[in-house]
C-alpha positions as CSV (number, residue, x, y, z in Angstrom):
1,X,206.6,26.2,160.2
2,X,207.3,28.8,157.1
3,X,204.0,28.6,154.6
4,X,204.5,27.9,151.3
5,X,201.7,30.3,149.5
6,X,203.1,31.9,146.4
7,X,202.5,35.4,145.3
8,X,200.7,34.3,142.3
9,X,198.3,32.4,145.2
10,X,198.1,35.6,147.2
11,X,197.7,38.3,144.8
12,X,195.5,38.5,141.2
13,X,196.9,39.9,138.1
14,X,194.1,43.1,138.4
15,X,195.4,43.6,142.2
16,X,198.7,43.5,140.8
17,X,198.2,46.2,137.6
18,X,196.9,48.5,140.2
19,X,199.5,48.2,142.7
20,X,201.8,49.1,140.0
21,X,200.3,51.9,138.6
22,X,202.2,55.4,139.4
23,X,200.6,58.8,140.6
24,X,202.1,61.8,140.2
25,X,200.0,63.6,142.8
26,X,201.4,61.2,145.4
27,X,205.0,61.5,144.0
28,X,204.7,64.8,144.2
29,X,203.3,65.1,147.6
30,X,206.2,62.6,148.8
31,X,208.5,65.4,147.4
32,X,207.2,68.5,148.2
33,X,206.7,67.0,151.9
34,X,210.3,66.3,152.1
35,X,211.7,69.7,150.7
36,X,209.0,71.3,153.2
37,X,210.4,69.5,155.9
38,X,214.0,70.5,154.6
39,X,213.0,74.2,154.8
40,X,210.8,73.9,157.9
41,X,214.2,72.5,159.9
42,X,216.3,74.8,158.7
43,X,213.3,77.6,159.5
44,X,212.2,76.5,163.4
45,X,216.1,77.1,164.2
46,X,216.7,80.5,162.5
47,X,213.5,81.9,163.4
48,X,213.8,80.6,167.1
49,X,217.6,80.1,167.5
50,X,218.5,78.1,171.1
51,X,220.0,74.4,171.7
52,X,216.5,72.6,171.4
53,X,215.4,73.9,168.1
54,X,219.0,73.6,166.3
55,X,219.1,69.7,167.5
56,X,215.6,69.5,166.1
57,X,216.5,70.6,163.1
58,X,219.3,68.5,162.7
59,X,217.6,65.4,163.5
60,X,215.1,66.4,161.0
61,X,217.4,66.8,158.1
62,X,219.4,63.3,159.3
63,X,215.5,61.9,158.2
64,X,215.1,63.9,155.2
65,X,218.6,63.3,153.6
66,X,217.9,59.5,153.8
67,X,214.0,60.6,152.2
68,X,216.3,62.2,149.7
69,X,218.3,58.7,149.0
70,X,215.0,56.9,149.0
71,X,213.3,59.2,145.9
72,X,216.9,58.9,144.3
73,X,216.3,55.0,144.6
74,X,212.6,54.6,143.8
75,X,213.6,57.3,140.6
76,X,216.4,55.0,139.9
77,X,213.8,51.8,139.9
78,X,211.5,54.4,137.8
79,X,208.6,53.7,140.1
80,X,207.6,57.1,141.5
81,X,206.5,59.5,138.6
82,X,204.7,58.3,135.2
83,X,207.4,59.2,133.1
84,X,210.5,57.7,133.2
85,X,212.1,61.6,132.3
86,X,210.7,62.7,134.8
87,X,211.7,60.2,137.0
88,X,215.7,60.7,136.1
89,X,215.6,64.4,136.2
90,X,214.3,64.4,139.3
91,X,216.1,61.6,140.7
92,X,219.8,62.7,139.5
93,X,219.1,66.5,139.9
94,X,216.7,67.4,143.0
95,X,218.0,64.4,144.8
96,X,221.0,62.6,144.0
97,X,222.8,65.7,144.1
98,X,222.7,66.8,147.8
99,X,223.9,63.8,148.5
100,X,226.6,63.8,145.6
101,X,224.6,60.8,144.0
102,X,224.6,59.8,140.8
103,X,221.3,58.5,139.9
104,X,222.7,56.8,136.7
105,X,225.9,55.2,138.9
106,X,223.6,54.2,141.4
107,X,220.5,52.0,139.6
108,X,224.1,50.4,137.8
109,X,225.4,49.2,141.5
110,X,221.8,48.7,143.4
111,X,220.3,46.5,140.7
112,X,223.4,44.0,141.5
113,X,222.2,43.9,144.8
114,X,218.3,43.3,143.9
115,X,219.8,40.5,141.7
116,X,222.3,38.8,144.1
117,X,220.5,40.1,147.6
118,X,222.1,38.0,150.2
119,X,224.9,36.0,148.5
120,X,228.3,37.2,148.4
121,X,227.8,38.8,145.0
122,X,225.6,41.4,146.8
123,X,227.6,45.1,147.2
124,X,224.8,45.9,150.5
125,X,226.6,41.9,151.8
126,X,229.4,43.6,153.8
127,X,226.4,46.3,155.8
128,X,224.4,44.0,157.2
129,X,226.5,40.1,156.4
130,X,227.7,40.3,160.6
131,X,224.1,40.6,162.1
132,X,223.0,39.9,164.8
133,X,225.6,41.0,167.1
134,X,226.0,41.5,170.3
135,X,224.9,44.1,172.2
136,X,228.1,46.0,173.4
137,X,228.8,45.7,169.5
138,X,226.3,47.7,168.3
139,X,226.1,50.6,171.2
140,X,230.3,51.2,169.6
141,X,228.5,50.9,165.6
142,X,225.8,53.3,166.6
143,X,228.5,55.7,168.6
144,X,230.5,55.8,165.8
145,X,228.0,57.3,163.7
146,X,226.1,59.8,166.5
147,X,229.7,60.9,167.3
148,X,230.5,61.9,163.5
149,X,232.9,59.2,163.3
150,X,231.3,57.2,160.2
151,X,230.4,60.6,158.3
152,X,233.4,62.0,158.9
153,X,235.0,58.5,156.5
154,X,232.4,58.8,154.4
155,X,232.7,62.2,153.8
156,X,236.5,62.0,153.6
157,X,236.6,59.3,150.9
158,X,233.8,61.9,149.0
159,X,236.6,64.7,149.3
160,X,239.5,62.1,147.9
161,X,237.0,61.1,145.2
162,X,236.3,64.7,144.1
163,X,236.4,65.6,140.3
164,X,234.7,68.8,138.9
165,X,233.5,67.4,136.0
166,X,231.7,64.4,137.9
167,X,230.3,66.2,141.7
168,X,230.1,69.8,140.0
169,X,225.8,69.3,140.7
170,X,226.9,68.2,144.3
171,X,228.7,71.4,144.6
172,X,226.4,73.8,142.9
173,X,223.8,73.0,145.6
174,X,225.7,73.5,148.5
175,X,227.2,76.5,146.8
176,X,223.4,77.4,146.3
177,X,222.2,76.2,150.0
178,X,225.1,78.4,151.9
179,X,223.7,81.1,149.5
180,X,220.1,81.0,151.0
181,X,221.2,81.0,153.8
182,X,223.0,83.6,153.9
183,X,220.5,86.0,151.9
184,X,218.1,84.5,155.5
185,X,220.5,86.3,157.4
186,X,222.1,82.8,159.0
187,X,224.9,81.7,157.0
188,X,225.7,79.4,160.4
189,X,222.0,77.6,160.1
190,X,224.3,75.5,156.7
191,X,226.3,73.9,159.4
192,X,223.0,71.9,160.8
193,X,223.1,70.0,157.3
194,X,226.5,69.0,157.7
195,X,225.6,68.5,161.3
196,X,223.3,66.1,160.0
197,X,225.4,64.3,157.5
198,X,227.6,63.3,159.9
199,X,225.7,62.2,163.0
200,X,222.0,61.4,162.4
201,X,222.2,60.3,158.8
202,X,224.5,57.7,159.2
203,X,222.7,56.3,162.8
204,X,219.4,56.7,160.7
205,X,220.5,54.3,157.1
206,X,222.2,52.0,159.8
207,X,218.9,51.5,161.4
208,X,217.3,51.0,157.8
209,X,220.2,48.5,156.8
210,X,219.5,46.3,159.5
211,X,216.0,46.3,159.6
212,X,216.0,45.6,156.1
213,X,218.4,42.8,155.6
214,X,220.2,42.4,159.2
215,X,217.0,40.8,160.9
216,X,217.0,38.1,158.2
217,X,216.3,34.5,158.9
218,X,218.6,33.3,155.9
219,X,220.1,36.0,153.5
220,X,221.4,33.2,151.7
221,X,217.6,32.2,150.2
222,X,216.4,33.1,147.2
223,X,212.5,33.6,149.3
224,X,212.4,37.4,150.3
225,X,210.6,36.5,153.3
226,X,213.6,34.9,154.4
227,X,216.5,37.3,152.8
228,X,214.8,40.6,153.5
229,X,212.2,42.1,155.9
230,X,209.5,45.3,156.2
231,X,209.2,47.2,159.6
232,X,205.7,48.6,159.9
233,X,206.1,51.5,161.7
234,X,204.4,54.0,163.2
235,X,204.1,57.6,161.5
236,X,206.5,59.6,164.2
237,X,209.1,56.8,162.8
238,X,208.3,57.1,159.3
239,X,208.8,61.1,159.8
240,X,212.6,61.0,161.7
241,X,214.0,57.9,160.8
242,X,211.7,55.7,157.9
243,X,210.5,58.1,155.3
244,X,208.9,57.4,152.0
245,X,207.9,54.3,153.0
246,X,211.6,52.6,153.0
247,X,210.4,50.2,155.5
248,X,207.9,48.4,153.3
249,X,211.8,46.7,152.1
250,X,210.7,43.6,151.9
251,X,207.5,44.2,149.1
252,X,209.9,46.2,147.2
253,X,212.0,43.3,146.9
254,X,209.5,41.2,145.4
255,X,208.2,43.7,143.0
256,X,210.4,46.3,142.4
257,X,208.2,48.4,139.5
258,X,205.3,48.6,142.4
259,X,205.7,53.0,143.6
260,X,206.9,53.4,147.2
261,X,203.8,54.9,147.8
262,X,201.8,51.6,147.5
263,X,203.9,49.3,149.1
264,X,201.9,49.9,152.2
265,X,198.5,48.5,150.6
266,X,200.5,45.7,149.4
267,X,202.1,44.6,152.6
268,X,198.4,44.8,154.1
269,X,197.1,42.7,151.2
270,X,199.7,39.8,151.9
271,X,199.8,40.0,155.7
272,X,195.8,39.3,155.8
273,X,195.7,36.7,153.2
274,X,198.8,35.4,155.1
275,X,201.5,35.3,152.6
276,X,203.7,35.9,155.9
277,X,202.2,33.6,158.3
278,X,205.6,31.2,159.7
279,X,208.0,33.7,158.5
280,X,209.3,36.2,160.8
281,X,210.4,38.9,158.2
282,X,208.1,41.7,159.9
283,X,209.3,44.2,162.7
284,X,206.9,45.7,165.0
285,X,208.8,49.4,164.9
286,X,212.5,50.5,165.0
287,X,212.7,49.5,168.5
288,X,211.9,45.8,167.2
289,X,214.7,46.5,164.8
290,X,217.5,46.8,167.4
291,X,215.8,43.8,169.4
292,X,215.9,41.0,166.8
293,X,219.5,42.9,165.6
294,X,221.1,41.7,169.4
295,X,222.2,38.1,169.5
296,X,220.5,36.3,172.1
297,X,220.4,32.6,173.2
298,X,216.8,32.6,173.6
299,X,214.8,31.6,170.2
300,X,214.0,34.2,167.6
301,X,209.8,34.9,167.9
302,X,208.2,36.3,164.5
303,X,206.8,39.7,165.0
304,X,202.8,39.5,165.2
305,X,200.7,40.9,161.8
C-alpha cells in the first residue's frame, strides 16, 4: 500500500536550499567530461583504426549526444551553472547545436510537458502513452532504431525542416567537426557521429523514455511517484546510456530548480526516510527498465531501495 508522506514531511527547508544551490565546478566537470569523452571516441578510432574501436566510438557518442540533450535540458531549466547567461549560452550554443536544438524552442515545449506530465496535454504522451508492451513489440521498436530506421525519420524531417537563418549554428558545427577531422588526417572518423545519430542515440533516449515515464504505475496522477520514475544505475550505465544523471527523472520532476548534479543526494535522502516506500517508481538498472517495460500477467513487484 502506496505511503502518503509528503515532501514537506521528508525534507527541511535548509536540506532543500542546499540541494538547490548550483556549482560551477561540477557543471563544468559534467561538461568538460562529456566533450572529453566526445574527443576521446573520435580519438581511440583514429589512433587505432579496426572494427572494435570504430563501434566503440560510436556507441560512445550515441551516450554523449544524449549527455548533450541532457545539459541543453538542465540549461533550459537553468539548474546547472550560477548564472542564468551562462546557462543559455551554453545550453543553445555548445549543446543544443549539435543536435540542431534550440534551447529557447525547447524550455517553450518541455515546460508543457513538466506542467501536463501524463495527461493528454503532455507533448512526451505519444513516447511512452503505449507502455508496457509486449515483448515481440519492443525487440521491432528497438530494431528500428539500432538499424538506423528511426534516425533516418528523424533526420529526414530535420532536412525538410531546414532554414539558414534558423539551423545555421547546427550547421556551422558540423561544418567545423568535418573540418577537425579532416586537419586529424580522418575526414571518414565524421561518419561515426552520424553513425551514432542514427543507431545508438535513438535506442539510447528510447531506453531513457521508458524508464522515465513508460514504467509508470498511473501517468494519469498528479503524484510523481506514480507518473514518473528514477533508475539508479550503476556508473558503466550512467557512462553509455544514462549520463548526467538523467535517470534521477523522477526528483527532477518534483523539483525542477534542484542541478542534475544533486539529484543523486536527493533520491538517497527520500529513499531512506522512505518517501518511496509502497510505490514502485524505482528501477534497479536499465535491464530493470526493459523488464517492468514487457507486459506480463504476473503482478508488477516494486524495485528494492
Amino acid at each position: 500500500m502506496a505511503n502518503m508522506l509528503k515532501l514537506s514531511d521528508t525534507l527541511s527547508k535548509d536540506e532543500l536550499r542546499d540541494l538547490r544551490k548550483k556549482s560551477d565546478l561540477k557543471a563544468a566537470a559534467s561538461f568538460a567530461f562529456t566533450w572529453g569523452l566526445i574527443v576521446f571516441a573520435f580519438a581511440i578510432a583514429i589512433v587505432w583504426p579496426n572494427p572494435l574501436t570504430i563501434l566503440l566510438g560510436i556507441i560512445i557518442l550515441g551516450g554523449r549526444l544524449l549527455a548533450l540533450g541532457v545539459m541543453n535540458h538542465d540549461c533550459a531549466h537553468h539548474a546547472f551553472f550560477s548564472s542564468p547567461k551562462v546557462d543559455e549560452f551554453v545550453g543553445h550554443w555548445l549543446c543544443g547545436a549539435p543536435l540542431n536544438t534550440s534551447l529557447h524552442a525547447y524550455r517553450a515545449y518541455h515546460l508543457k510537458h513538466h506542467k501536463y506530465a501524463g495527461t493528454p496535454d503532455d507533448p512526451d504522451i505519444g513516447f511512452v502513452k503505449s507502455y508496457p508492451v509486449s515483448k515481440e513489440s519492443l525487440k521491432r521498436k528497438f530494431f528500428r532504431d539500432l538499424t538506423g530506421q528511426t534516425g533516418y525519420r528523424d533526420t529526414l524531417r530535420k532536412i525538410r525542416n531546414f532554414k539558414l537563418s534558423k539551423n545555421w549554428p547546427w550547421l556551422t558545427f558540423h561544418v567545423l567537426l568535418l573540418g577537425a577531422l579532416t586537419l586529424a588526417g580522418a575526414p571518414w572518423a565524421y561518419l561515426m557521429w552520424w553513425a551514432a545519430e542514427l543507431t545508438v542515440y535513438p535506442a539510447i533516449v528510447r531506453l531513457r523514455q521508458i524508464g522515465e515515464h513508460g514504467t509508470a504505475q498511473d501517468r494519469t496522477s498528479l503524484d510523481a511517484r506514480l507518473n514518473t520514475g528514477t533508475t539508479v544505475a550503476p556508473f558503466w550505465q550512467r557512462v553509455f546510456i544514462a549520463p548526467n544523471d538523467v535517470n534521477y527523472h523522477l526528483e527532477h520532476h518534483m523539483f525542477a530548480s534542484i542541478p542534475p548534479y544533486n539529484l543523486g543526494k536527493l533520491h538517497r535522502l527520500l529513499a531512506s526516510r522512505g518517501y518511496y516506500d509502497g510505490y514502485a517508481c524505482i528501477s534497479r538498472g536499465y535491464g530493470d527498465v526493459l523488464r517492468r517495460a514487457v507486459r506480463s500477467d504476473a503482478p508488477q513487484m516494486m524495485a528494492p531501495q
